[in-house]
LOTOR-649790 format. One record per residue (C-alpha): residue number from 1; residue in three letters; x, y, z. Coordinates in steps of 0.5 Angstrom, whole numbers, plus 2048, in hexadecimal, padded with zeros to 3 digits. Layout:
! LOTOR-649790
+-----+-----+------+-------+-----+
:   k :   r : east : north :  up :
+-----+-----+------+-------+-----+
: NUM : ALA :    X :     Y :   Z :
...
+-----+-----+------+-------+-----+
***
This chain:
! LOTOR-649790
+-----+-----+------+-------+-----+
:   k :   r : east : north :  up :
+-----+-----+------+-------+-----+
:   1 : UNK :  832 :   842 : 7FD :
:   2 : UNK :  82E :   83D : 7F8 :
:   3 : UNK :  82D :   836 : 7F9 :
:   4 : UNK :  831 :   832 : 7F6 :
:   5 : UNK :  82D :   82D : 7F2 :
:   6 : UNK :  82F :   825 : 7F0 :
:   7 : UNK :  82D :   820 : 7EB :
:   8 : UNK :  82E :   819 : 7E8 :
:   9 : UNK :  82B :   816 : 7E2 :
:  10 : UNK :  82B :   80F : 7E0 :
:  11 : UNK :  82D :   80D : 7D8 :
:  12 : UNK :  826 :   80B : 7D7 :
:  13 : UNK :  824 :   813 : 7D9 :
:  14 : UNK :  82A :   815 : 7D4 :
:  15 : UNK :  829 :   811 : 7CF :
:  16 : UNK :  821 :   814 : 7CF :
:  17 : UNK :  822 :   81B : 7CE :
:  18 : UNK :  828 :   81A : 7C9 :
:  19 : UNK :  823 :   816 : 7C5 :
:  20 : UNK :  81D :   81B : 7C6 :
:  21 : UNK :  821 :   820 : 7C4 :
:  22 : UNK :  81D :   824 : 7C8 :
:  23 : UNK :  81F :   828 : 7CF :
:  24 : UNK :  81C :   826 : 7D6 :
:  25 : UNK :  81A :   82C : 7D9 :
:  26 : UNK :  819 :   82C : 7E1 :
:  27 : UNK :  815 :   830 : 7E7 :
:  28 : UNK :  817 :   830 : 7ED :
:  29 : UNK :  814 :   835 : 7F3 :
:  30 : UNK :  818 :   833 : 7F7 :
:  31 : UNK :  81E :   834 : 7F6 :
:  32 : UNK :  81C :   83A : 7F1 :
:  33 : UNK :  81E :   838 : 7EA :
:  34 : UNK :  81D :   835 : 7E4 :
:  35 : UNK :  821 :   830 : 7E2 :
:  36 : UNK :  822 :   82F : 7D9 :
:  37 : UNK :  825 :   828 : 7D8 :
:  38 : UNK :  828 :   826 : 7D0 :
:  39 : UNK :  82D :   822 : 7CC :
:  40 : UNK :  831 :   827 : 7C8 :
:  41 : UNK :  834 :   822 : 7C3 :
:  42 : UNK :  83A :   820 : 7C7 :
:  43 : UNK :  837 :   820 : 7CF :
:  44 : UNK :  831 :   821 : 7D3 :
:  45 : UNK :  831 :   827 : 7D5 :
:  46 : UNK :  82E :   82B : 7DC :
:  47 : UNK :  82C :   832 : 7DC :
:  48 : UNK :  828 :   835 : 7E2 :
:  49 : UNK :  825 :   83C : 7E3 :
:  50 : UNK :  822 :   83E : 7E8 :
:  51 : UNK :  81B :   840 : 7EA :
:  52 : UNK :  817 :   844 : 7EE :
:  53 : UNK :  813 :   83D : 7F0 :
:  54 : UNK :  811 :   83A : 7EA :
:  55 : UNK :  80C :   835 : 7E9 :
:  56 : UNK :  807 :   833 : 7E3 :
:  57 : UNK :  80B :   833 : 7DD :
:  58 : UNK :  807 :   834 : 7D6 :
:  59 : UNK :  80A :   833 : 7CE :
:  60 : UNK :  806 :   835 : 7C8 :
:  61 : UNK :  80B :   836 : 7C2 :
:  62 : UNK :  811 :   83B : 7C3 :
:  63 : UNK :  80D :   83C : 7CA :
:  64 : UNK :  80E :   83B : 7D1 :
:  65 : UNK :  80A :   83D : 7D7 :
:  66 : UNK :  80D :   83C : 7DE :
:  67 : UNK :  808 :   83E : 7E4 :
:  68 : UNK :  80D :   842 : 7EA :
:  69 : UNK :  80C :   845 : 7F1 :
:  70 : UNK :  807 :   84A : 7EE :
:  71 : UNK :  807 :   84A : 7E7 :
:  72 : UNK :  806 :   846 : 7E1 :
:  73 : UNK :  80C :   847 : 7DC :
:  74 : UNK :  80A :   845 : 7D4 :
:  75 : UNK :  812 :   845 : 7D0 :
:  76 : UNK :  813 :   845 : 7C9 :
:  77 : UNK :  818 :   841 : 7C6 :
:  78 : UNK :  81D :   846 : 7C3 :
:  79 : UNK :  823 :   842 : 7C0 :
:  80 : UNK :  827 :   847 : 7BC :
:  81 : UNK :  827 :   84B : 7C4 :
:  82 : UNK :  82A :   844 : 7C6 :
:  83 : UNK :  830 :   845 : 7C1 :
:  84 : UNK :  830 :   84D : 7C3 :
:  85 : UNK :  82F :   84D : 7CA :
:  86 : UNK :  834 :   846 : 7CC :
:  87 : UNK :  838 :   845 : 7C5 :
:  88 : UNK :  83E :   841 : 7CA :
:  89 : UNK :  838 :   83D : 7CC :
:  90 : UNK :  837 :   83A : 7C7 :
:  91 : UNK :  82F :   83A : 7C8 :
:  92 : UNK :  82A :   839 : 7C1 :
:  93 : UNK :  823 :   83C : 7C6 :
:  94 : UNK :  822 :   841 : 7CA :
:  95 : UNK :  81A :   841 : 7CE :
:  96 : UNK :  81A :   849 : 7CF :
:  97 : UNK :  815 :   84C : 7D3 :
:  98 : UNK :  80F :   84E : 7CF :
:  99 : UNK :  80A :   851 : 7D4 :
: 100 : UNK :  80A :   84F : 7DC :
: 101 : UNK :  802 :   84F : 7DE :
: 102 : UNK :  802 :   852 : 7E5 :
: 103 : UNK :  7FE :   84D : 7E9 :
: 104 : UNK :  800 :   84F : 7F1 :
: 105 : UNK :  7FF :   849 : 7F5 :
: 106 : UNK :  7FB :   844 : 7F2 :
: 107 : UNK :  7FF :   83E : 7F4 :
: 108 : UNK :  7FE :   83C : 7EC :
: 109 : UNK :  800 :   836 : 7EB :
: 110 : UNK :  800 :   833 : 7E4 :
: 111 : UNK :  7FF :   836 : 7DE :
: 112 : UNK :  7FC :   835 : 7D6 :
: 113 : UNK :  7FC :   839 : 7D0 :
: 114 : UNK :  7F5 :   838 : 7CC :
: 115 : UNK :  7F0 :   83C : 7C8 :
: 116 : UNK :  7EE :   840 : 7CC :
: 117 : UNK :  7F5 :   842 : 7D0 :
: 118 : UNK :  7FA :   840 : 7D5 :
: 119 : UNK :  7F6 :   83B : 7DA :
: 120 : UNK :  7F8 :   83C : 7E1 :
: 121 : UNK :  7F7 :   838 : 7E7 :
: 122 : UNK :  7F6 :   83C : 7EC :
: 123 : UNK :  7F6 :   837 : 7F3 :
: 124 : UNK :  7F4 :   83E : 7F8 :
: 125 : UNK :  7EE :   83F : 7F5 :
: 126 : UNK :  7EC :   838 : 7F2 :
: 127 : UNK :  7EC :   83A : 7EB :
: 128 : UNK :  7EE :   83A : 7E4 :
: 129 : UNK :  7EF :   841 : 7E2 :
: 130 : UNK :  7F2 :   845 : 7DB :
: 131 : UNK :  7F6 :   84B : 7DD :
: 132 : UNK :  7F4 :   852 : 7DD :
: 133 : UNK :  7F5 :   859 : 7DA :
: 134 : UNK :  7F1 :   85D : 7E0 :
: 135 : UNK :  7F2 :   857 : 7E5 :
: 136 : UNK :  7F6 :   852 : 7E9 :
: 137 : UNK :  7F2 :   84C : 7E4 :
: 138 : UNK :  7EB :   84B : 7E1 :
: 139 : UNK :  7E8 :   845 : 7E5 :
: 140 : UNK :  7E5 :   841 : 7DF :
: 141 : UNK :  7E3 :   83A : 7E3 :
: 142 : UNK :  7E2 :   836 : 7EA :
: 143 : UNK :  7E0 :   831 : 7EC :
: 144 : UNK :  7D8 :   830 : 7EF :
: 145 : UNK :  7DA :   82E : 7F4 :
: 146 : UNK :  7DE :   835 : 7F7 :
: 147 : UNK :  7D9 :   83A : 7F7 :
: 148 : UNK :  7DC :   840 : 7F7 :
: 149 : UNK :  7E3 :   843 : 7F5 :
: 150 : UNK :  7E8 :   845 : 7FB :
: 151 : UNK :  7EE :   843 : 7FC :
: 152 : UNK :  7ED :   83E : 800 :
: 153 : UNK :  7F1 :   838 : 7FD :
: 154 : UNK :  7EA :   833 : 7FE :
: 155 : UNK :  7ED :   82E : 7FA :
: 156 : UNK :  7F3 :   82E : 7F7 :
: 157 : UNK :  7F2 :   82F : 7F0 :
: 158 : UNK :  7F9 :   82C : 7EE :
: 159 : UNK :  7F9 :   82A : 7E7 :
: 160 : UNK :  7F5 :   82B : 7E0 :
: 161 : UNK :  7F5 :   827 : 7DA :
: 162 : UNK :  7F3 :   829 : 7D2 :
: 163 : UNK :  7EF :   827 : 7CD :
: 164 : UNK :  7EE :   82C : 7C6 :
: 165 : UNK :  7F1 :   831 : 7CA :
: 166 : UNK :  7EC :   831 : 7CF :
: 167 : UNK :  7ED :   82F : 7D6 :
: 168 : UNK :  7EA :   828 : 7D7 :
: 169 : UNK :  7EC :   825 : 7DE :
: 170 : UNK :  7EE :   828 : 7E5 :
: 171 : UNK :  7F1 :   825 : 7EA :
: 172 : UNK :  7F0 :   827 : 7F2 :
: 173 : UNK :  7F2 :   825 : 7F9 :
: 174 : UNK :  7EC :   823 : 7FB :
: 175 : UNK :  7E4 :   826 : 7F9 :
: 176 : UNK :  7E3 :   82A : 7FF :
: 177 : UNK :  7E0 :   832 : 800 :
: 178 : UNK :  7E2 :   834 : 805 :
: 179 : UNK :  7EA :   838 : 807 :
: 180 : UNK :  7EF :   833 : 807 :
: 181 : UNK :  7EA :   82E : 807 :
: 182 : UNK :  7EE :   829 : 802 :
: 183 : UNK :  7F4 :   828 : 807 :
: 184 : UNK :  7F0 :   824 : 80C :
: 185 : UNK :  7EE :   81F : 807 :
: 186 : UNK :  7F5 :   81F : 803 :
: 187 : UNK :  7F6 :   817 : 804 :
: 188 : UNK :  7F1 :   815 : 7FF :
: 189 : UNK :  7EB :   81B : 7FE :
: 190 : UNK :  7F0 :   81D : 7F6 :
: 191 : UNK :  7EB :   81E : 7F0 :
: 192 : UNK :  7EB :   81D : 7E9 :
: 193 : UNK :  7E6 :   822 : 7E7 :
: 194 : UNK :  7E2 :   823 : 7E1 :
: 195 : UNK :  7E3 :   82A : 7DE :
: 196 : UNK :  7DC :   82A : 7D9 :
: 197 : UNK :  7D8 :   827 : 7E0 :
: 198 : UNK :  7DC :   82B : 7E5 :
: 199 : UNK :  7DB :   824 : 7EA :
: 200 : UNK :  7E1 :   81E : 7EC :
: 201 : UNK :  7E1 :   81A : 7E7 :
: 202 : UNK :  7E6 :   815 : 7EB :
: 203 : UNK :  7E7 :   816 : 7F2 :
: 204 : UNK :  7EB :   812 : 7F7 :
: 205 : UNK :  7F3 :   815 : 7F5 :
: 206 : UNK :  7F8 :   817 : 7F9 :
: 207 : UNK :  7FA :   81F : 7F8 :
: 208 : UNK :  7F9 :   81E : 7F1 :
: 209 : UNK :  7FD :   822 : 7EC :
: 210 : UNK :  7FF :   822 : 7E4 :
: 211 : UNK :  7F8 :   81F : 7E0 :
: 212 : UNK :  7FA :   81F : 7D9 :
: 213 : UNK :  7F7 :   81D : 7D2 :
: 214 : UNK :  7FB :   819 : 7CE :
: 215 : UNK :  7FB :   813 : 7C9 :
: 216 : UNK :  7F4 :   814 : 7C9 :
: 217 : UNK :  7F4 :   812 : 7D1 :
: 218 : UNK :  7F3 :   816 : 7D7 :
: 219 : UNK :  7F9 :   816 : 7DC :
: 220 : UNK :  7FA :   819 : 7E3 :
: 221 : UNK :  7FE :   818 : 7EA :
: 222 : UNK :  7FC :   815 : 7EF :
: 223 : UNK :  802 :   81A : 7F3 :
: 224 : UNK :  802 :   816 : 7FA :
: 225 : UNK :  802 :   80F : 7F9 :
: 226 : UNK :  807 :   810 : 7F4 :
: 227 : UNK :  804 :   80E : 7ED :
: 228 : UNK :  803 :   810 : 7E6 :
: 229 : UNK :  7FB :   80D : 7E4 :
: 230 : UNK :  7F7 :   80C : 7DD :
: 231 : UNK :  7F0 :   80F : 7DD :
: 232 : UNK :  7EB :   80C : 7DA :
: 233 : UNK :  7E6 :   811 : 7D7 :
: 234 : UNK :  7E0 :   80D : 7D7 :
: 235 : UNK :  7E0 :   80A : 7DE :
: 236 : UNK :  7E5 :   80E : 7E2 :
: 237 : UNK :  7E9 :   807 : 7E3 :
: 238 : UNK :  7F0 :   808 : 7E6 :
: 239 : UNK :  7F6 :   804 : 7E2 :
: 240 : UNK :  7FD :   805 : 7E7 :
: 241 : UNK :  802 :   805 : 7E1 :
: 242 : UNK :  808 :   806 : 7E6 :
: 243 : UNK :  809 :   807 : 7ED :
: 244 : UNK :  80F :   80B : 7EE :
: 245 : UNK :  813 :   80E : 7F4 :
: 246 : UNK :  811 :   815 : 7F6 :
: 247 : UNK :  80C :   819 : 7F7 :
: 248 : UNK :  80A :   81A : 7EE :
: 249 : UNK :  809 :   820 : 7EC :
: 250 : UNK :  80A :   822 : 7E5 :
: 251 : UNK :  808 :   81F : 7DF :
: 252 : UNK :  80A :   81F : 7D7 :
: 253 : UNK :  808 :   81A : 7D3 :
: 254 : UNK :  80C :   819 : 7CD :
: 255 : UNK :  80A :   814 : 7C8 :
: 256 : UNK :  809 :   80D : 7CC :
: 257 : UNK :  80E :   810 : 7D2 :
: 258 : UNK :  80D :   814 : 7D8 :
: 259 : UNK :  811 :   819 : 7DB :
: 260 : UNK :  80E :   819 : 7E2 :
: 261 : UNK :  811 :   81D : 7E8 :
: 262 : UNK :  814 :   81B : 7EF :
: 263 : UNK :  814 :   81F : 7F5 :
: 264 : UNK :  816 :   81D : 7FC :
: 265 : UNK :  810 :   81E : 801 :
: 266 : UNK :  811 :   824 : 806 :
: 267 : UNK :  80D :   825 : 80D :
: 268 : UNK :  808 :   822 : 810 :
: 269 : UNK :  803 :   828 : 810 :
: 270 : UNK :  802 :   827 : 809 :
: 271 : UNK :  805 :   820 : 807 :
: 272 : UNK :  804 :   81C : 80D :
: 273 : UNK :  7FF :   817 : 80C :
: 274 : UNK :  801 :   814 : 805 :
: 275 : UNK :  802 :   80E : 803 :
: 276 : UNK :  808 :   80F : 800 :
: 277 : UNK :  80A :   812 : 807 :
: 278 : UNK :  80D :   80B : 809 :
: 279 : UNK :  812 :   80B : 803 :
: 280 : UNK :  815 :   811 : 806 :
: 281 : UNK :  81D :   80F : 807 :
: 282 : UNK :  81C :   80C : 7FF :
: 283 : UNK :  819 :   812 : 7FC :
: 284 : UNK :  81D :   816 : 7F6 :
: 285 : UNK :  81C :   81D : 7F3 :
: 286 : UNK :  81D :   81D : 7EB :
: 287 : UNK :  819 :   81A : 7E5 :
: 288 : UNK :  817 :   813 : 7E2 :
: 289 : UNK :  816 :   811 : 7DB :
: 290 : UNK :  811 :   80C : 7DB :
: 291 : UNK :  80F :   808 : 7D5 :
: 292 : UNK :  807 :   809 : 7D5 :
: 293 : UNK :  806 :   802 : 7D2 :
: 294 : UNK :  80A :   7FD : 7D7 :
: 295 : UNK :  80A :   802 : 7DD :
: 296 : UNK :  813 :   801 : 7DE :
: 297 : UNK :  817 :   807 : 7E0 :
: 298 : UNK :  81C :   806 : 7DA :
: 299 : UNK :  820 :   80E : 7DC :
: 300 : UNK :  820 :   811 : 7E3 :
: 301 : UNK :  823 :   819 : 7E5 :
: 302 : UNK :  825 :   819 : 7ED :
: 303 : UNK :  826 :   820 : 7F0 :
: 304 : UNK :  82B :   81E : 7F6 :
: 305 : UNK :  82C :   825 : 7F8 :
: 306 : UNK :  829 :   82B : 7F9 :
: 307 : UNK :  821 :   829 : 7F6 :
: 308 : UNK :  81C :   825 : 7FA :
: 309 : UNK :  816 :   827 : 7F6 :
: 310 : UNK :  813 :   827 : 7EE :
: 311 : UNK :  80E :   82B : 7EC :
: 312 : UNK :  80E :   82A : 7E4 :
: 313 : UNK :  811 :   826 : 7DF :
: 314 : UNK :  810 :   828 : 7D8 :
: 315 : UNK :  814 :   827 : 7D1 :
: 316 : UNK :  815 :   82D : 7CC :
: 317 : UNK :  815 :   828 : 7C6 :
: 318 : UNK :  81B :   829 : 7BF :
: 319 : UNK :  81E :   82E : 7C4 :
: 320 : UNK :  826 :   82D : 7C6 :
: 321 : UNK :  82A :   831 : 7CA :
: 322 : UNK :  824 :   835 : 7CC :
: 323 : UNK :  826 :   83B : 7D2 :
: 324 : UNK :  821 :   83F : 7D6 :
: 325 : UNK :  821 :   846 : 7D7 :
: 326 : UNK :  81D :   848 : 7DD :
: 327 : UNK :  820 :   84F : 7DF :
: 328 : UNK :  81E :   853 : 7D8 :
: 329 : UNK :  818 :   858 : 7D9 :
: 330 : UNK :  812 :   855 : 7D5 :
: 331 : UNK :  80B :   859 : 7D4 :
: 332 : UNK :  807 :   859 : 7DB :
: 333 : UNK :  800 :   858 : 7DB :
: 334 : UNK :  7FB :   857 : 7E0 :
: 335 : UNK :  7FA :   85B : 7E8 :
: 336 : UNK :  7FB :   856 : 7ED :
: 337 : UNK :  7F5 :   858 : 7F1 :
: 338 : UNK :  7F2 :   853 : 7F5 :
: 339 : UNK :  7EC :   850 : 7F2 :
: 340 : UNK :  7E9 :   84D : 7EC :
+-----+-----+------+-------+-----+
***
């Protein structure tokens, strides 16, 4: 029997997505769905579909992709489908399956559209990778501080920021080199890692998660301590625009605002040890909107049943009355063999 999922939305969250226009779309491994958030003209509207696990959520134009268990599936949006396939439903967008790159398990996390391709984070073997026809993946980069590519997580690689279509940052658990290596410097062994130089531009995070470029600045996570930071570019110095109360993970920068997702921290083995471990009673699961310039939440979603953690937070832009269809079957590409 499926969980039943809750939420509550305050009027600064409603009044947010009418005005953009757009719809929020939502990653939950978790609780194994992705969940599609819009103003339809009269009301907002909640449409959730479920996912085998789904992580990193990537937009480029009519695309979308979503990082699952073993795949990568890129859909298209297909708005004359949308009125044949659902014509009660009133939908005005349909993402359809293109094509599922077969990936087998890489622990993809997040994922980016760019010129050469679809990016991967691929946390198992500690690196950004494009999909392949004859392969599970084409390994492209690593940090130089892991030595060889097995799948052994020895850093967590967690989350990838571009910049003129090329990957720019990286974020990791911890720059360690050995299996597992990360989980014993958890706390505050998170980096921000150069793509250019392969080496830690910023180190001294909490599980890192979600670096972003936008607005000209460099934005990132600092998951376990709850907080949304500005980068600066030249010295690595870290500005707190907001601390916020859950484990953030998840990151959409819309103008001068920030979608950033909440999870409850689950146990000890992997979240033990965290700052924000000692809020544990006031922790929520949901997504904020955070004014980037004086730092107030000024709209919040709350899942109060059935969902504890977020992944991904992403907007589909101009785009209203959006459905997602997961079950069709795409082109497949990709042999999931294990190795690079």
């Amino acid at each position: 029997m499926a969980t039943k999922i809750d939420l509550t939305m305050d009027a600064g969250f409603g009044h947010w997505v009418e005005r953009a226009g757009a719809t929020v779309v939502i990653s939950t491994y978790q609780a194994g769905k992705i969940v599609l958030i819009d103003h339809d003209g009269r009301q907002i509207s909640v449409n959730m579909r479920d996912a085998h696990a789904p992580m990193g959520l990537a937009i480029e134009g009519s695309r979308m992709a979503v990082a699952l268990r073993e795949s990568v599936v890129v859909l298209e949006d297909s708005p004359a489908l949308a009125t044949d396939l659902h014509p009660r439903e009133f939908f005005e967008h349909l993402y359809a399956p293109s094509v599922t790159h077969a990936t087998g398990d890489i622990r993809a996390h997040e994922v980016a559209f760019g010129r050469d391709g679809l990016w991967i984070v691929n946390t198992r073997f500690s690196c950004l990778c494009l999909p392949s026809d004859q392969r599970a993946f084409e390994a492209r980069w690593r940090p130089r501080f892991v030595s060889a590519l097995v799948p052994e997580d020895r850093c967590h690689l967690s989350g990838l920021a571009m910049e003129h279509g090329s990957p720019a940052y990286v974020t990791a658990h911890a720059a360690t080199d050995t299996a597992d290596g990360w989980r014993d410097q958890k706390a505050r062994g998170g980096v921000l890692i150069d793509v250019a130089s392969g080496e830690p531009f910023v180190r001294g995070f909490t599980m890192p998660h979600s670096p972003r470029i936008a607005g000209g600045a460099l934005w990132v996570l600092d998951s376990g301590e709850g907080a949304l930071e500005r980068i600066d570019r030249a010295t690595g110095a870290r500005t707190v625009i907001a601390r916020l109360p859950g484990f953030t993970r998840g990151l959409c920068m819309v103008g001068s605002h920030a979608l950033v997702g909440l999870s409850r921290i689950r146990e000890a083995k992997v979240f033990g040890g965290l700052s924000i471990a000692a809020f544990l009673p006031q922790l929520v699961c949901g997504v904020a909107i955070v004014n980037t310039e004086s730092g107030k939440v000024e709209g919040k979603l709350r899942f109060t049943s059935g969902c504890e953690e977020i992944f991904d937070v992403a907007v589909l832009p101009g785009r209203r009355r959006v459905q997602i269809d997961l079950q069709s079957a795409p082109r497949e590409h990709g042999t999931p063999i294990v190795g690079g």
